[in-house]
C-alpha positions as CSV (number, residue, x, y, z in Angstrom):
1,X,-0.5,-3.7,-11.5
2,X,-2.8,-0.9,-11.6
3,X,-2.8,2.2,-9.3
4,X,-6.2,4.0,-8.1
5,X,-5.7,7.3,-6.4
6,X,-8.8,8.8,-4.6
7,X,-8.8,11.4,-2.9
8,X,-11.7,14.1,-0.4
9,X,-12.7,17.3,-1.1
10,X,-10.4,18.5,1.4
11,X,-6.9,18.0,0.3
12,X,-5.9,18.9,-3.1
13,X,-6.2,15.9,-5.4
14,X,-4.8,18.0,-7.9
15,X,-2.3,15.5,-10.7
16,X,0.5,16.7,-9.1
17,X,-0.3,15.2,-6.0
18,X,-1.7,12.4,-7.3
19,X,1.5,11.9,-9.7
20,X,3.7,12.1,-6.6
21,X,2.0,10.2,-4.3
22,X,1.7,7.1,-6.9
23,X,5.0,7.3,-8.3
24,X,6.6,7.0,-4.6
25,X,4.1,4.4,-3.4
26,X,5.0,2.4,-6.8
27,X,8.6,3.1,-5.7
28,X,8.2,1.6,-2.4
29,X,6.5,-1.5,-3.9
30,X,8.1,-2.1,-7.0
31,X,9.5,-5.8,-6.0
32,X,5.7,-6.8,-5.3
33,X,4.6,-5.6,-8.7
34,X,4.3,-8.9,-10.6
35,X,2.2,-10.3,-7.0
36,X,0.2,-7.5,-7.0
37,X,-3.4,-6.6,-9.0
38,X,-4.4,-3.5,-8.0
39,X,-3.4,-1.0,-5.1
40,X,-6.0,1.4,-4.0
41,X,-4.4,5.0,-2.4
42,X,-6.8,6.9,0.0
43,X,-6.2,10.3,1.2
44,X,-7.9,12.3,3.5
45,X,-7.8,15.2,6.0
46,X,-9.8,13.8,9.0
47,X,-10.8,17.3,10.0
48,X,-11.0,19.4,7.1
49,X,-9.9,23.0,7.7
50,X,-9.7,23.1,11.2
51,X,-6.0,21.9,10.9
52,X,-4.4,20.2,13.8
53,X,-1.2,17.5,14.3
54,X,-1.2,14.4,12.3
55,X,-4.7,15.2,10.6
56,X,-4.0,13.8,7.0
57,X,-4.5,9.9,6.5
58,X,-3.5,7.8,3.6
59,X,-5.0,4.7,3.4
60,X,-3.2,2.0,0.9
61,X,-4.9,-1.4,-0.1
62,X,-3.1,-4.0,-2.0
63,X,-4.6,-6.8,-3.4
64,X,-2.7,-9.8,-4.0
65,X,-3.0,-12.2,-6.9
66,X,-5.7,-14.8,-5.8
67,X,-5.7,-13.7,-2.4
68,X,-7.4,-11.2,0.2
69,X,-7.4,-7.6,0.2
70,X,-4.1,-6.1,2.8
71,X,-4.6,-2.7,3.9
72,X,-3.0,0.3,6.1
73,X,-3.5,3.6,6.9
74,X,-1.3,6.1,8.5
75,X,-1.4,9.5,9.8
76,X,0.8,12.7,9.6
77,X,0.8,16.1,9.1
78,X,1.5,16.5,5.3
79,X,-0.2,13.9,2.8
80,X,3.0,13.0,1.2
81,X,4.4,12.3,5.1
82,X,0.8,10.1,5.4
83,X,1.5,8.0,2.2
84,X,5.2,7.5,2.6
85,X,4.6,6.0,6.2
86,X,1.5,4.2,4.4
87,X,3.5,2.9,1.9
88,X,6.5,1.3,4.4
89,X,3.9,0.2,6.8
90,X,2.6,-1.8,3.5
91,X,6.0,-3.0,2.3
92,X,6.4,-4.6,5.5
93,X,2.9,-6.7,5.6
94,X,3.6,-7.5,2.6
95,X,7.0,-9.1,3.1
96,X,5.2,-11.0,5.7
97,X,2.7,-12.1,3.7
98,X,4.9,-13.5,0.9
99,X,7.0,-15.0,3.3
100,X,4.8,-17.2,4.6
101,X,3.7,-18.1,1.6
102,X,6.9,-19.1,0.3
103,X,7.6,-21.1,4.1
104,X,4.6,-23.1,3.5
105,X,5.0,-24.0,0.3
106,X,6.1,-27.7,0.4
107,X,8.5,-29.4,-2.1
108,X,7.1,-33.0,-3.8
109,X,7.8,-35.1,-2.1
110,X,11.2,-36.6,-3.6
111,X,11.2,-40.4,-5.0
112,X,11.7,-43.3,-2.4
113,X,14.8,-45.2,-3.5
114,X,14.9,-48.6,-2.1
């Protein structure tokens, strides 16, 4: 699974927060890993320096193998607060996801005995 971290001019995409951020968002989906291709982590400051409640976003896309793109984005007032929320949020569609696939999954039909 690969992990793409992009980031705006306005908040520091410096390694260290890059390093964080995509260690605890690999934390977070660790038990999706071998499902998984690529996840995509966003994060932004919606309003650049004029500050303000809840003004960082994280936006995380996962992309399952053979199937379409699931994404989330969340808001809070630090970016590792953004991508932690992101990254839950995530977990949880996720677990959706490959529960249904695993519910309508049939088993052959078993062998008629007459």
């Amino acid at each position: 699974m690969r992990v793409q971290f992009n980031s705006d001019s306005s908040v520091m995409g410096t390694e260290n927060v890059a390093e964080r951020i995509e260690a605890a968002v690999r934390e977070k989906l660790a038990r999706f890993e071998e499902r998984l291709t690529r996840i995509e982590i966003h994060v932004r400051d919606d309003n650049g320096a004029k500050g303000g409640a809840d003004d960082k976003a994280c936006t995380i896309e996962a992309r399952p193998r053979g199937g379409r793109a699931i994404g989330v984005t969340e808001h809070a007032a630090k970016v590792d607060d953004a991508a932690r929320k992101a990254a839950n949020t995530l977990a949880q569609r996720l677990e959706r996801h490959f529960g249904k696939e695993a519910r309508h999954s049939h088993d052959p039909r078993p062998d008629k005995v007459m």
